[in-house]
SEMI-62744 format. One record per residue (C-alpha): residue in three letters; x negated, y negated, z negated. Coordinates in steps of 0.2 Angstrom, whole numbers, plus 5000, padded with zeros to 4 digits. Example, Ala and Ser with C-alpha at 12.3 -4.5 7.8 and 13.67 -1.06 7.14 Angstrom:
% SEMI-62744
  miro    xx    yy    zz
   Ala  4938  5022  4961
   Ser  4932  5005  4964
***
This chain:
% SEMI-62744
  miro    xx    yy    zz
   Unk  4885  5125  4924
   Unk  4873  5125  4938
   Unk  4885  5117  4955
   Unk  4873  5121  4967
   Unk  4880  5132  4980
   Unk  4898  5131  4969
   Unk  4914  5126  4976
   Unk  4924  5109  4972
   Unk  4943  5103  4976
   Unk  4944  5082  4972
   Unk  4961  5077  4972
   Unk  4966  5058  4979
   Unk  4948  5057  4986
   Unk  4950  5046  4999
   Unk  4943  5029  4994
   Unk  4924  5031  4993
   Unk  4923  5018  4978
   Unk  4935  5024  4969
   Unk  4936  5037  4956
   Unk  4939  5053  4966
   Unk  4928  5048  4982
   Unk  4913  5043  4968
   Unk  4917  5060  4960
   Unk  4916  5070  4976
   Unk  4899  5061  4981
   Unk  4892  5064  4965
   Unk  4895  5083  4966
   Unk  4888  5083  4985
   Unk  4873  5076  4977
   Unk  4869  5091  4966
   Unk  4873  5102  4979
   Unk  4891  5106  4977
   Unk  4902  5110  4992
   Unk  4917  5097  4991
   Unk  4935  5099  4998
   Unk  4940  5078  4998
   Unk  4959  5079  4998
   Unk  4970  5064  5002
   Unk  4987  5061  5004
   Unk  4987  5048  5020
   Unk  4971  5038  5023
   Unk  4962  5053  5032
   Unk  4949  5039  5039
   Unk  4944  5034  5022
   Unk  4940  5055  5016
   Unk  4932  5057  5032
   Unk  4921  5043  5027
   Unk  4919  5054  5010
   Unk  4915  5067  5018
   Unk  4901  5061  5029
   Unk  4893  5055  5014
   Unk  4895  5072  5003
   Unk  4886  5078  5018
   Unk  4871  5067  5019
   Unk  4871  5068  5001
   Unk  4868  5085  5001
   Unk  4882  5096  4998
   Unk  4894  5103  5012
   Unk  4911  5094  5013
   Unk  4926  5093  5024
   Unk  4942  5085  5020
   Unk  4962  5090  5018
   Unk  4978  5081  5020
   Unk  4989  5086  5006
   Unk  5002  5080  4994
   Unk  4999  5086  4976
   Unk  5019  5083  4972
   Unk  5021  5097  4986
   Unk  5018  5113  4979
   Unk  5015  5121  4997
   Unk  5003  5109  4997
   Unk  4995  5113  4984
   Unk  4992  5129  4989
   Unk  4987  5125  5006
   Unk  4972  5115  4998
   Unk  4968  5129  4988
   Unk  4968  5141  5003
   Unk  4957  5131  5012
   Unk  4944  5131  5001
   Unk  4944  5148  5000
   Unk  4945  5151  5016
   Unk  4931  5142  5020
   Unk  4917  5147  5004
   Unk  4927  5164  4995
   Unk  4928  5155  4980
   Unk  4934  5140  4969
   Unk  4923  5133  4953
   Unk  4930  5116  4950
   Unk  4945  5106  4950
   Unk  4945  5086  4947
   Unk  4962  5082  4946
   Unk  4963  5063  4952
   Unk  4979  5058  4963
   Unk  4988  5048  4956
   Unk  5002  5034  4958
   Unk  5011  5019  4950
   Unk  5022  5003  4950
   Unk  5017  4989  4941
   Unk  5033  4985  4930
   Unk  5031  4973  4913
   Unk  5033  4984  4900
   Unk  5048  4974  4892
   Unk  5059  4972  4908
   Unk  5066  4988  4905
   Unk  5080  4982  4918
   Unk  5069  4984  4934
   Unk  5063  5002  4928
   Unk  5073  5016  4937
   Unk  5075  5036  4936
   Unk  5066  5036  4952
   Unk  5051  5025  4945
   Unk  5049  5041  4933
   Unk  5052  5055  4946
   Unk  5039  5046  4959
   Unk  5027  5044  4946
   Unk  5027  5060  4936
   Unk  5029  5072  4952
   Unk  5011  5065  4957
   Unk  5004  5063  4940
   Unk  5009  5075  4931
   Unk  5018  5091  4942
   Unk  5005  5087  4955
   Unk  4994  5090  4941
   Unk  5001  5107  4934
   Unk  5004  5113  4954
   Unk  4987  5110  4958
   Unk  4977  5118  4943
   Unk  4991  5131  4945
   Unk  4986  5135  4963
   Unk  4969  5136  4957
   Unk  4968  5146  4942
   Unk  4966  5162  4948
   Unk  4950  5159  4957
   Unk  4942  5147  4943
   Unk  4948  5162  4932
   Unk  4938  5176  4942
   Unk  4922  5165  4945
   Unk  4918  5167  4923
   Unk  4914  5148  4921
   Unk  4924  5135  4930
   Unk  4930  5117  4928
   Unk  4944  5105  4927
   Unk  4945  5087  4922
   Unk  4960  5079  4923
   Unk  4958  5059  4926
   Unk  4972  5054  4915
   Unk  4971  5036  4905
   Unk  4968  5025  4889
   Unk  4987  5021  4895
   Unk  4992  5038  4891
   Unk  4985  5036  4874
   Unk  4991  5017  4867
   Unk  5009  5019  4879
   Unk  5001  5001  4886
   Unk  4995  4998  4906
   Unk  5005  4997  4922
   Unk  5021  5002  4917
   Unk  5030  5013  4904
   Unk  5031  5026  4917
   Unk  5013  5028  4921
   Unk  5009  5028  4904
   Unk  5022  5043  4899
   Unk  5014  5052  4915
   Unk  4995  5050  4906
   Unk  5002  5055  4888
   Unk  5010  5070  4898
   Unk  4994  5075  4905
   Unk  4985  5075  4892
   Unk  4996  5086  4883
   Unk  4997  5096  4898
   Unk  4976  5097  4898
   Unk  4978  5105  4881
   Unk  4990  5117  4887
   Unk  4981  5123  4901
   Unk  4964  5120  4889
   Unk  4972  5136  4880
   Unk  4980  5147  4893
   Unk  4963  5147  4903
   Unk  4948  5149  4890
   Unk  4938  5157  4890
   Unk  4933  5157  4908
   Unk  4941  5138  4913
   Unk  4936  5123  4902
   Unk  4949  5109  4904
   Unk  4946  5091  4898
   Unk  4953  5075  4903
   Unk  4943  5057  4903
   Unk  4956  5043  4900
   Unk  4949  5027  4905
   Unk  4952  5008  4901
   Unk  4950  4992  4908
   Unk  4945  5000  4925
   Unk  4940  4989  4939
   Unk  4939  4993  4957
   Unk  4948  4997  4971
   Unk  4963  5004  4961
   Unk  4968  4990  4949
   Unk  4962  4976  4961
   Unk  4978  4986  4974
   Unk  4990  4984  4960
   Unk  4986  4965  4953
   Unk  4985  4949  4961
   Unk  4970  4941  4964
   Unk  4973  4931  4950
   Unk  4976  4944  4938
   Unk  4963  4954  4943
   Unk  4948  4941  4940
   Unk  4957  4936  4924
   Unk  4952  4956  4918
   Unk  4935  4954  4922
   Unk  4934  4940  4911
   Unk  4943  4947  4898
   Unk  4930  4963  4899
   Unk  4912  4952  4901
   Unk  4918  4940  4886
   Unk  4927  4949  4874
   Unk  4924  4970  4877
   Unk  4910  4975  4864
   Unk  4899  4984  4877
   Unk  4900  4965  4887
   Unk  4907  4976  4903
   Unk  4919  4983  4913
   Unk  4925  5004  4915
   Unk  4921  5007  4936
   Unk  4924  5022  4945
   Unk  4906  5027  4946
   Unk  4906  5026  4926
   Unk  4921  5040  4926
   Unk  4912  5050  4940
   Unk  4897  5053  4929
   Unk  4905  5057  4914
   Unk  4916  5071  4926
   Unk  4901  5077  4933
   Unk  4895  5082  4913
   Unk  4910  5088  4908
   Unk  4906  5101  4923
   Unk  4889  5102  4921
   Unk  4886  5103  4903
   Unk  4899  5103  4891
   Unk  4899  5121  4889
   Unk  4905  5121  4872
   Unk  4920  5108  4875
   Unk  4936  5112  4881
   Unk  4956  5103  4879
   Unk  4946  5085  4874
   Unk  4954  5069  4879
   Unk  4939  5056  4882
   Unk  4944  5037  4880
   Unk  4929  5027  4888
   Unk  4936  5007  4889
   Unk  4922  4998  4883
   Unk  4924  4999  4866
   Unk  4939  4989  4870
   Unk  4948  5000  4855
   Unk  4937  4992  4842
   Unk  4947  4974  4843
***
């Protein structure tokens, strides 16, 4: 697909060094017109925005909570609104709670509702909002940033990780109702550094990955946000034969 002149939605863009703000740039950079939605840090996706802008697409940013289905439709509105017309989806928001996975104790039903509502039905409203638009453009779009969580049922919490397992069943799910004009693939990374883990670890914890990735991952390296945005950006650009595929990048951190 050639983006150029073709219209994007980036969920939970707001953080310009995180996945969905290095997406967003990424997809200026080709020429891509960007809507950079966050949920409450409007500064940081203005900040995203100035640099889709100098990077060479056209961008402007939306306040919207993906666990809100008028919301989800709003952002979708305002896209189209804006350029007629919708090509990709990258489906990024996301949430957790850092909870040992063997203190089953401090896990509540609200843990699971606050997490999958942005995770997973945050997911499902938003590529619901679009579909009718990626549908009627003839080749569209939409990755799914799931995890390597939602694949081994390890990382922040037993919730998150059920989340990621549920999106990536649901990117096979909407992988079929959608073909042939909508390709829907999810990237599912591990040992991901950057602004997201270093919020939800302690210092301590934090450098103690970084470590662990340099000495003991076979690639001798860390997963950052930047990685993930270049593999999105092929799965939109050139995968054109792929669709419902669930990508682990970690390193090579399976192969221990």
């Amino acid at each position: 697909m050639d983006i150029r002149g073709k219209v994007a939605i980036v969920s939970g863009a707001s953080s310009g060094t995180g996945v969905g703000g290095e997406t967003a740039k990424l997809l200026a950079s080709r020429g891509c017109n960007v809507v950079v939605n966050y949920a409450s840090n409007k500064a940081g996706a203005e900040e995203v925005v100035a640099s889709c802008k100098s990077g060479g697409g056209d961008a402007f940013s939306v306040q919207a909570d993906v666990a809100n289905d008028a919301d989800c439709g709003n952002l979708a509105a305002a896209a189209m609104d804006c350029w007629g017309r919708i090509d990709i989806l990258v489906n990024n928001a996301a949430v957790t709670r850092v909870i040992p996975a063997n203190d089953l104790q401090a896990l509540s039903a609200d843990d699971f509702h606050r997490i999958y509502s942005t995770n997973l039905v945050g997911c499902f409203q938003m590529t619901r909002a679009v579909a009718p638009y990626l549908k009627a453009t003839g080749n569209a779009a939409v990755v799914n940033i799931s995890s390597v969580a939602g694949l081994t049922g390890g990382g922040s919490s037993i919730p998150y990780a059920a989340s990621k397992a549920a999106l990536n069943t649901l990117t096979l799910s909407f992988a079929r109702v959608l073909a042939p004009e909508v390709r829907v693939n999810a990237i599912c990374p591990g040992g991901l550094l950057g602004n997201w883990t270093r919020k939800i670890l302690s210092e301590e914890a934090y450098q103690a990955k970084v470590r662990e990735q340099v000495t003991e991952f076979p690639l001798g390296r860390a997963v950052w946000p930047a990685d993930v945005a270049a593999l999105a950006l092929w799965l939109i650009e050139g995968a054109s034969a792929m669709t419902g595929e669930l990508i682990r990048m970690d390193s090579g951190k399976h192969l221990l």
